[in-house]
N, C-alpha and C positions, 0 to 999 in steps of 0.2 A: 156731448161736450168733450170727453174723453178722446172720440174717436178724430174729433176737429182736434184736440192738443198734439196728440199724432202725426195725426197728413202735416202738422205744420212744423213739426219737428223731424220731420225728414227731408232729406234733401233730395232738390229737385230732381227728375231726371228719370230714367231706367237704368240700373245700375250691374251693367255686363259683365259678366266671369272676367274677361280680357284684361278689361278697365282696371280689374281689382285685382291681377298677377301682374308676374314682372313683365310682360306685353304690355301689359300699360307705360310701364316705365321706359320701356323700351322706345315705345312711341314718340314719347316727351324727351328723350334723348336725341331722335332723328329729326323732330320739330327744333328743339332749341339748337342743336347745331346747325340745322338749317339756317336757320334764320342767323346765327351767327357770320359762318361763309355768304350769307346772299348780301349783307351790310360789307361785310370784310373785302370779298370782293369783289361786290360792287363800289367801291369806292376806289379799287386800284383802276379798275376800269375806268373809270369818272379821270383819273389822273391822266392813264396813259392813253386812250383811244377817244372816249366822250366827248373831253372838254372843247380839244383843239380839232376834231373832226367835224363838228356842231358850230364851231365858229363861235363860240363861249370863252374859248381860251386859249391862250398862245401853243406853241409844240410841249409835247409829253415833257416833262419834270423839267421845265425852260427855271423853273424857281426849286430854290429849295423847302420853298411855304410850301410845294405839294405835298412832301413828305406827314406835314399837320395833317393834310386832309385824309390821309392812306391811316396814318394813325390812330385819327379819333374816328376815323370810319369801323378801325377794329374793333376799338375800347366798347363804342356805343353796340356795336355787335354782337360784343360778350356779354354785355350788361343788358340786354335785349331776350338775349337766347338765355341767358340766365333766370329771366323772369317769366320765360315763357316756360319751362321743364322745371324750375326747383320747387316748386311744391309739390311734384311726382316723384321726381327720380334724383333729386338733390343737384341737377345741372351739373356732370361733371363737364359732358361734350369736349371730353379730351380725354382719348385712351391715356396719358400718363399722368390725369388725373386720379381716372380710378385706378390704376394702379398704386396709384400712393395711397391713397386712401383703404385700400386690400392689403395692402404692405403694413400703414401706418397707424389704421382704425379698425374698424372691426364690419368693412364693407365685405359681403360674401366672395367667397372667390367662385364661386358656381352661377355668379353674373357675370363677373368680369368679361368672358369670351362675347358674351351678345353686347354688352354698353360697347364695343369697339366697334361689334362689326354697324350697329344702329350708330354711331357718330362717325362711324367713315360714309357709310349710305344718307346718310345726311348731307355731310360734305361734299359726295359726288351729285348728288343731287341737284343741290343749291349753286352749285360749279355751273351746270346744265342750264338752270333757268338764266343763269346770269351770264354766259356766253348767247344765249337766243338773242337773250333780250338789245346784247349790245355787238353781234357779229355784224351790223351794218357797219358800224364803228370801227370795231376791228379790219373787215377788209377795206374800209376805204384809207385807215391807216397805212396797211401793206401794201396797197396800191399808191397811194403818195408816197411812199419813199420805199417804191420798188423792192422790196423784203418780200421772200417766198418762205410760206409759214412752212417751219422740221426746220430750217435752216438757222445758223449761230445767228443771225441779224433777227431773227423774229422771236427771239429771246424780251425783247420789248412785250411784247404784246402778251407771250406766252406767262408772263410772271404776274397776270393779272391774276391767275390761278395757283401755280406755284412757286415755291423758292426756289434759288442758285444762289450761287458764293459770291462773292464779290471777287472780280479780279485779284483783286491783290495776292489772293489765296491759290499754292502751288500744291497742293495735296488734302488729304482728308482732314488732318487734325488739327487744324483751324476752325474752321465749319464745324467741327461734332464740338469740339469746347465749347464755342459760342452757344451752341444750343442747348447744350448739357447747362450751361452757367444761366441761361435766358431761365430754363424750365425748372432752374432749382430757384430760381427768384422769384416765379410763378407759384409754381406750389407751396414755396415757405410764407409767401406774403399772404395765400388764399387761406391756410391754415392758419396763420393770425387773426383774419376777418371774421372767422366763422367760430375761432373757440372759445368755448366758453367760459375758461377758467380764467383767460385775458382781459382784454377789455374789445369783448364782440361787438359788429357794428349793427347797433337797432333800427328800426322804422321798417324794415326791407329795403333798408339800404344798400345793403349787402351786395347786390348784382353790379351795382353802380361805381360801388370802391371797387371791388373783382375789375368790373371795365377798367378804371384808373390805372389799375396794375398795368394791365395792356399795353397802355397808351404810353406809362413810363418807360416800360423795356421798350417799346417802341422805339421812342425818343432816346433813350440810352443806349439801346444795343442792337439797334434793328440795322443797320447798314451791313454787318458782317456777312449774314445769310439769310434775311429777309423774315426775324425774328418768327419762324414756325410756331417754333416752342409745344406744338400740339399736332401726333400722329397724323390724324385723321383730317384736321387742315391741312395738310399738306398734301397726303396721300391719295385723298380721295377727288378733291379739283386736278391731282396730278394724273388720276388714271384717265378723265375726262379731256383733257389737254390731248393725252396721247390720242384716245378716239377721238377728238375736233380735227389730226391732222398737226401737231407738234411733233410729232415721229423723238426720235433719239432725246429732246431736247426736254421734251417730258419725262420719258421713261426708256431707257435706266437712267436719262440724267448726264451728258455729256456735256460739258462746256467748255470743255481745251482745257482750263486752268486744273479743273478736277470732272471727271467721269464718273460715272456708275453712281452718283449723288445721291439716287435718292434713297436709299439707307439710311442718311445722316440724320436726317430732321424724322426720323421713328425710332431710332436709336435712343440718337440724344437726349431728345425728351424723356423718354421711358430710363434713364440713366439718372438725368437732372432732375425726375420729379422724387425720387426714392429720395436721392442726395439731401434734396431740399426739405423733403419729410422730415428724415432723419436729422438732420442741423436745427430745424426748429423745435422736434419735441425733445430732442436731449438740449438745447441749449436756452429753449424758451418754458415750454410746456410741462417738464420734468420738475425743473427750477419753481413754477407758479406753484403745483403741487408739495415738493417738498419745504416751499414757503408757507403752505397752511390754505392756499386758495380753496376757495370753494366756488361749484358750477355757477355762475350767475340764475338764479331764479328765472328769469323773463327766458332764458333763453331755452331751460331747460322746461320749462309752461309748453315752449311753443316748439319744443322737440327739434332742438338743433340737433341732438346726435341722431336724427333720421337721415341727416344729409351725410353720415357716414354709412348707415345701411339700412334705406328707407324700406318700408316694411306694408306689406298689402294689409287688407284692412281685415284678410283672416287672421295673418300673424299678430295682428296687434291687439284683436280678441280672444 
């Protein structure tokens, strides 16, 4: 009987060195970002090439109700890849996530270098599948309205992958504010959701408000530069653009109004997410503490502060 109490108290499976180091984690960082970018976008594609190539729907952004769909395509995406990586690796799927959280918590900084380069190879990845899947689309777009992809007119099509400025914008520091400002309202708000001294959001809810977050900078401040707000989305659909045949337009980012672009949305964010740390624990987080707060129970039960520096299953023995 002892030995049936056992086998049943173990958990299923074979249970691989990999699985139980930071390679695990790692893993769960290139899945959840995956799957982030493959929702993200996949759905700019659905707006700009899919709908009206398919005969679904009028020409690319003929409405400004496409912009809803480009949006909660992201939201559901993060809240997605969110639930798909945080009970591994805490779901940052954004280099200036962990960054903040290396800066702000007490994530190793001896991870940091691989959570980037596993959520950019994520990123490029899911770029990949999601050009395959809809390049019918795409050239029959540039073929109906005569656009030769590297070139400024195929800027359309290319932004299914990555950001540019918005016209209006005559130099860099337009663009890097918006983004610095986007990713400090990212990080501050994600930091709210998750601590414990606050009022944290229960159920596993958690992924779901994260997506919300999204979908509000979306809707509030995505017109500027195509709300990045996160390195490795950007960066990594962007080196895949370049190999699809976006030549200059991809990388380094030319667009008449501002060139050499793509700095701005790895910058920015890695700038905006520190900023937005630092504004929340000195003006929220510090304040809950020197008011007397104490950790919420349920949250510290279920090991929220793993999600600042999740831990294999030797270190935690």
């Amino acid at each position: 009987m002892a030995e049936l109490a056992a086998t049943a108290e173990r958990p299923p499976g074979r249970r691989w060195a990999w699985a139980q180091s930071t390679t695990g984690e790692l893993v769960a960082e290139f899945l959840g970002t995956f799957v982030l970018i493959l929702f993200g976008d996949g759905s700019v594609a659905m707006v700009v090439a899919a709908l009206n190539q398919s005969g679904r729907g009028a020409a690319a952004f003929l409405a400004q109700a496409d912009w809803l769909i480009i949006a909660w395509g992201w939201g559901f995406g993060v809240a997605f890849g969110v639930w798909v990586a945080g009970g591994i690796s805490g779901a940052h799927l954004n280099p200036a996530v962990t960054l903040a959280f290396a800066v702000r918590r007490k994530f190793a900084w001896r991870k940091v270098a691989s959570y980037w380069v596993a959520q950019v190879v994520g990123a490029f990845v899911a770029a990949a599948v999601v050009y395959f899947n809809y390049r019918s689309a795409i050239n029959a777009l540039d073929s109906a309205t005569h656009v030769t992809k590297g070139t400024l007119q195929s800027i359309g099509t290319y932004s299914i992958f990555a950001t540019f400025p918005a016209k209006y914008f005559h130099g860099w520091t337009g663009p890097f504010f918006d983004q610095v400002l986007g990713t400090a309202l990212l990080v501050g708000l994600i930091l709210a959701v998750v601590d414990e001294y606050n009022a944290p959001v229960k159920s596993n809810l958690a992924p779901l408000i994260i997506g919300f977050i999204v979908v509000a900078i979306g809707l509030s401040f995505g017109a500027n530069a195509g709300y990045a707000i996160n390195p490795a989305r950007d960066f990594g659909p962007r080196i895949w653009a370049l190999i699809a045949g976006w030549k200059s337009i991809a990388f380094p980012g030319d667009y008449g109004n501002v060139n050499t672009y793509f700095w701005i949305p790895i910058i920015g964010p890695f700038v905006g997410a520190v900023i937005g740390a630092v504004i929340y624990d000195f003006g929220i987080r510090k304040v809950l503490i020197a008011r007397g707060a104490t950790p919420d129970p349920e949250m510290v039960e279920k090991g929220v502060d793993s999600i600042d520096e999740p831990q294999t299953e030797t270190e935690r023995s």
